[in-house]
KOLDREN-473746 format. One record per residue: residue number from 1; y, z, x of N, C-alpha, C in turn. Coordinates in steps of 0.05 Angstrom, whole numbers, plus 5000, padded with zeros to 4 digits. Example, Ala and Ser with C-alpha at 12.3 -4.5 7.8 and 13.67 -1.06 7.14 Angstrom:
{1 {4886 5156 5264} {4910 5156 5246} {4934 5156 5264}}
{2 {4955 5142 5257} {4979 5143 5273} {5001 5157 5258}}
This chain:
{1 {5206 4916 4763} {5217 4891 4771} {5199 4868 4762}}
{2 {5179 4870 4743} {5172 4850 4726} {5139 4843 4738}}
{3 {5127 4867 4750} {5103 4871 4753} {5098 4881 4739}}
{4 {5069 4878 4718} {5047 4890 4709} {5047 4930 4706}}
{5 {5052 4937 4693} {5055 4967 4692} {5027 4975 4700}}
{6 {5020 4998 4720} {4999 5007 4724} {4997 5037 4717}}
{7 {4986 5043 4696} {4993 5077 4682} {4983 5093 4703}}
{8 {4958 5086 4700} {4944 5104 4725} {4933 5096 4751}}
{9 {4925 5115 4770} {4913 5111 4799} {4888 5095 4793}}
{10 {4868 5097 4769} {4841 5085 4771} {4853 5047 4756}}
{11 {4879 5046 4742} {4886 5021 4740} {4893 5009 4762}}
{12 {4909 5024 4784} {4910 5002 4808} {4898 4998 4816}}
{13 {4867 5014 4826} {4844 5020 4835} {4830 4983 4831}}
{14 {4828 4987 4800} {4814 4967 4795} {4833 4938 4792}}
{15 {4856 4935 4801} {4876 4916 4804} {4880 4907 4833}}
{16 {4867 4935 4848} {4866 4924 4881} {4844 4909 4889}}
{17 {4811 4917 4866} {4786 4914 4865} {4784 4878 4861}}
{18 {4806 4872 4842} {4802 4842 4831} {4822 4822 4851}}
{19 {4839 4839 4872} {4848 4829 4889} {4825 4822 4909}}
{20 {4816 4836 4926} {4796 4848 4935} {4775 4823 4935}}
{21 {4771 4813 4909} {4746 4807 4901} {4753 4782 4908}}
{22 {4777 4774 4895} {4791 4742 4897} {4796 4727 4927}}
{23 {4802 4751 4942} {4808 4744 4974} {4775 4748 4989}}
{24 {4754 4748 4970} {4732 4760 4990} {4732 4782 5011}}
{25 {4743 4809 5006} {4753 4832 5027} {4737 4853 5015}}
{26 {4716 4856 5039} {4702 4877 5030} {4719 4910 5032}}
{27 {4721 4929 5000} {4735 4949 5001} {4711 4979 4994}}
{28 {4736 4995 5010} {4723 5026 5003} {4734 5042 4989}}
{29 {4727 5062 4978} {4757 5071 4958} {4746 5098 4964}}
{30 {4764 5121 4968} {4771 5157 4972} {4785 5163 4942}}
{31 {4770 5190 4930} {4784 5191 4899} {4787 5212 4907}}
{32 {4816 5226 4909} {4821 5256 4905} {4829 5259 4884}}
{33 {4816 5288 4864} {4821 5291 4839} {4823 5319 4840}}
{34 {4850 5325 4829} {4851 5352 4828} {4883 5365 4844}}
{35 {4892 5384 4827} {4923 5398 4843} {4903 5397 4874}}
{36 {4884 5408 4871} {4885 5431 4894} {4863 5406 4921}}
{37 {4862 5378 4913} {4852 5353 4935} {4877 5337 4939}}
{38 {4894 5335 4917} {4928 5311 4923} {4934 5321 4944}}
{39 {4948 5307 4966} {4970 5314 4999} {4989 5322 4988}}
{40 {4998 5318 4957} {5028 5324 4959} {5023 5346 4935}}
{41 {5008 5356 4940} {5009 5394 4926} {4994 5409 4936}}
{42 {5019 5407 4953} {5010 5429 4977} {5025 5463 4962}}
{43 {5028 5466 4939} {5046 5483 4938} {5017 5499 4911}}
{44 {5010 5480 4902} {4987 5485 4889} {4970 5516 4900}}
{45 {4963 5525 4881} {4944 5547 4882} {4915 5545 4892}}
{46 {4902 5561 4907} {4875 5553 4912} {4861 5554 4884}}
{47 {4844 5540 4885} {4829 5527 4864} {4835 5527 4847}}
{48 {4866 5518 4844} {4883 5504 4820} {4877 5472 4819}}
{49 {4861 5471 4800} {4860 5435 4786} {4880 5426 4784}}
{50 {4888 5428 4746} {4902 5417 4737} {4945 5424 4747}}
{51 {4951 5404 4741} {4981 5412 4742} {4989 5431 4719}}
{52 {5025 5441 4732} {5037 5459 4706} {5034 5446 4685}}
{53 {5035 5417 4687} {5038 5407 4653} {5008 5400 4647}}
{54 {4984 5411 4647} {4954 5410 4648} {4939 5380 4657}}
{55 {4962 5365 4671} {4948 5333 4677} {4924 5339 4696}}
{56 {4918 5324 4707} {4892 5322 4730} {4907 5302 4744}}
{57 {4910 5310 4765} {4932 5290 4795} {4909 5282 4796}}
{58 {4910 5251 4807} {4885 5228 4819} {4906 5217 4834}}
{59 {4890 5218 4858} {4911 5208 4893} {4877 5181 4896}}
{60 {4879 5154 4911} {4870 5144 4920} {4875 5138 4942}}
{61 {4853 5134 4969} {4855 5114 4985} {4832 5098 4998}}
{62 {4849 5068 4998} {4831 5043 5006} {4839 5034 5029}}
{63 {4812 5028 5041} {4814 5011 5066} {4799 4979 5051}}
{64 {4817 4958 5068} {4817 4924 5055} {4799 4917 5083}}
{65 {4784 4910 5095} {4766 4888 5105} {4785 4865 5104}}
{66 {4778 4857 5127} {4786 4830 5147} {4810 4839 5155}}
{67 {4820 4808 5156} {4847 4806 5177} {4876 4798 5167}}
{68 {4891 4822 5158} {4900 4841 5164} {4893 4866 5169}}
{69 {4888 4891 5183} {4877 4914 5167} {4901 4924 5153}}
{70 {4882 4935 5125} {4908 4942 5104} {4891 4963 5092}}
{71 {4903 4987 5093} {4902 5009 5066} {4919 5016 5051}}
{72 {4917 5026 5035} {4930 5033 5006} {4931 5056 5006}}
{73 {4941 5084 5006} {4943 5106 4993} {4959 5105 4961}}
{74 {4950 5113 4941} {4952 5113 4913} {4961 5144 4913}}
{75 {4984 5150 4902} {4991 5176 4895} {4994 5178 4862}}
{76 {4996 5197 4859} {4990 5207 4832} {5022 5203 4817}}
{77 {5047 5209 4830} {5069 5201 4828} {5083 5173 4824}}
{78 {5061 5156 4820} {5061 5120 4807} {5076 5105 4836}}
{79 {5073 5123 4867} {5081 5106 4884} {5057 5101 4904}}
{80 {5055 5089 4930} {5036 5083 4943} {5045 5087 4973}}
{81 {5035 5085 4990} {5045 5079 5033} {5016 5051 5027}}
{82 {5026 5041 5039} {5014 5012 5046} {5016 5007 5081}}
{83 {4997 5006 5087} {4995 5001 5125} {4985 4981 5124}}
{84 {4998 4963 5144} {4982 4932 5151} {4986 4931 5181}}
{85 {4961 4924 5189} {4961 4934 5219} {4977 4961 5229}}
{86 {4983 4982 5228} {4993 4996 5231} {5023 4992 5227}}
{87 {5034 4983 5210} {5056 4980 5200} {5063 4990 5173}}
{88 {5070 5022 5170} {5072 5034 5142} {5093 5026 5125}}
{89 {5091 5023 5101} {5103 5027 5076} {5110 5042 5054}}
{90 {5133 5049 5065} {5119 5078 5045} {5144 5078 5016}}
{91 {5133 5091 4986} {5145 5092 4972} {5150 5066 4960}}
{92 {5119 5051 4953} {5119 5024 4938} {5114 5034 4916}}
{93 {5126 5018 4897} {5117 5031 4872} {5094 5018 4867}}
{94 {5078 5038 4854} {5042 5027 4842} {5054 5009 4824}}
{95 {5060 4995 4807} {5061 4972 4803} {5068 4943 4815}}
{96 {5078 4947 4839} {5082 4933 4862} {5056 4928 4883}}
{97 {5050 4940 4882} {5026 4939 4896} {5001 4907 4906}}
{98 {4995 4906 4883} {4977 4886 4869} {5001 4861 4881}}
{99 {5027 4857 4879} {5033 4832 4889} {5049 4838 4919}}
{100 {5039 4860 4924} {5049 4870 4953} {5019 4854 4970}}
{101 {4995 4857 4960} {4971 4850 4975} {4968 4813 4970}}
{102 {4968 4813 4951} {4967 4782 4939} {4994 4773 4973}}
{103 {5012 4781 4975} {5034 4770 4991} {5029 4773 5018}}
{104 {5007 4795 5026} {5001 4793 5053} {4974 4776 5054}}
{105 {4956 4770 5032} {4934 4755 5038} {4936 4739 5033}}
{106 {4956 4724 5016} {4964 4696 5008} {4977 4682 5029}}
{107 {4988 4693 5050} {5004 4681 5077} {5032 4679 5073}}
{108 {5041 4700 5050} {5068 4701 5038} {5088 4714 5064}}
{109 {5073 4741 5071} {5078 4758 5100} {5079 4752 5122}}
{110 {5106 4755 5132} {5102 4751 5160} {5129 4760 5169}}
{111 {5133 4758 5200} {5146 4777 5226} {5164 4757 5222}}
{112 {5184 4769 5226} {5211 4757 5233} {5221 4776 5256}}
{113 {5237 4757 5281} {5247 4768 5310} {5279 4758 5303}}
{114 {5290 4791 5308} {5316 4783 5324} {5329 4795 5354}}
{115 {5349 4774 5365} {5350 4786 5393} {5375 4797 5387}}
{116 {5390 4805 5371} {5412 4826 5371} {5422 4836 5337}}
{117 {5410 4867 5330} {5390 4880 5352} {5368 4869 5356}}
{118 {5361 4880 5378} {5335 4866 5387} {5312 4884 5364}}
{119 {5292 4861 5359} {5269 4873 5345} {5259 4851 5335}}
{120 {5234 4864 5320} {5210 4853 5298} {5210 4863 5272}}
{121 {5211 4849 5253} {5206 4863 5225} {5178 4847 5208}}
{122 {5158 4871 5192} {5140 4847 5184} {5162 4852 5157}}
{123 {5159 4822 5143} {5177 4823 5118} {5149 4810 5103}}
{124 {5144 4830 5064} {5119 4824 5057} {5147 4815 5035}}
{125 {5151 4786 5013} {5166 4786 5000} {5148 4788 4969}}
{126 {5157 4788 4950} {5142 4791 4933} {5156 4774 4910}}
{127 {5143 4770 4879} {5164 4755 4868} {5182 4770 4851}}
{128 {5204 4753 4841} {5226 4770 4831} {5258 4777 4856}}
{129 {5246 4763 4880} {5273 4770 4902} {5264 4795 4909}}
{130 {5246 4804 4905} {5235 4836 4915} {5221 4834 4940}}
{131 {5241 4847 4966} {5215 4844 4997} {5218 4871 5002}}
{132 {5202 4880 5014} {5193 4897 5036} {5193 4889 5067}}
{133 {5203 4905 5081} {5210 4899 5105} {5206 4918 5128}}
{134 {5196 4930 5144} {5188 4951 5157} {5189 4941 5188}}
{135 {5203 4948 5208} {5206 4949 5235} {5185 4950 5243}}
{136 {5169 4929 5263} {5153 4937 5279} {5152 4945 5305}}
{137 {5143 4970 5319} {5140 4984 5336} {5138 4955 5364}}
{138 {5154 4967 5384} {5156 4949 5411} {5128 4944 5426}}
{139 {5120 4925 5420} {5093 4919 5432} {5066 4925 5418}}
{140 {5070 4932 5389} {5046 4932 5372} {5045 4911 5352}}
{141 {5055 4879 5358} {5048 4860 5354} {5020 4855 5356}}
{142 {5003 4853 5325} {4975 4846 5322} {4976 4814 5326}}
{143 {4941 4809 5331} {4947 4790 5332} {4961 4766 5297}}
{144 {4946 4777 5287} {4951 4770 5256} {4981 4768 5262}}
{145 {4999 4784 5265} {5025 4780 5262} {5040 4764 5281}}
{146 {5022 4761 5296} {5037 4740 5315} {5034 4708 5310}}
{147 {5015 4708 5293} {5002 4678 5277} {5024 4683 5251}}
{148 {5032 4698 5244} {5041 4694 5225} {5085 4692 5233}}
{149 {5088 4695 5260} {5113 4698 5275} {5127 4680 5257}}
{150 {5156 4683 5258} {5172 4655 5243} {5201 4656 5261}}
């Protein structure tokens, strides 16, 4: 949708790094490398590396410093789960990513309430008409998201 193509896990890596750097958020980064360290090859052989087609799966995950808390899981399958304050995302595409974070640290993100149905949604929008939108759980309003209410 007119994001930046990210080939691999160590390109978003370093695309979350220059986010990261720009927002002043101190980050940590988890490198699983290998069939037999990815969550999602589970089907994998013991001390099977590489995949059937001889790649090397690379899964990441980052924790972001300050306020939001935000991690990143990076899968090897070019998608991501994104949690902000405990609010998952799952099945962003890694090239989305990078303006998925820019949109929650830029003050793009925020909670929208309705009273029928009743609820909370945080909505992260991105550009291009592209949002993300995820229900938030009854009474796990952070404070972040409550400054950010509309």
């Amino acid at each position: 949708m007119g994001h930046p193509h990210l080939p691999t896990t160590e390109a978003a890596v370093t695309a979350i790094r220059e986010i990261a750097d720009a927002y002043r958020l101190e980050m940590t980064v988890t490198d699983d490398i290998g069939a037999d360290r990815t969550s999602r090859r589970t089907a994998s052989g013991a001390f099977t590396v590489l995949d059937a087609d001889g790649s090397l799966p690379h899964e990441a995950y980052l924790e972001l410093g300050g306020s939001p808390a935000v991690s990143v899981q990076l899968f090897p399958e070019d998608d991501a789960k994104i949690t902000v304050d405990g609010v998952e995302f799952a099945d962003v595409p890694r090239d989305a990513v990078p303006a998925f974070l820019r949109s929650v640290h830029g003050g793009l993100a925020h909670v929208k309430g309705r009273l029928f149905p009743p609820g909370q949604w945080l909505i992260v929008p991105l550009p291009g008409d592209e949002t993300y939108k995820e229900l938030v759980s009854h009474g796990a309003l952070s404070p972040w998201m409550a400054r950010t209410f509309r």
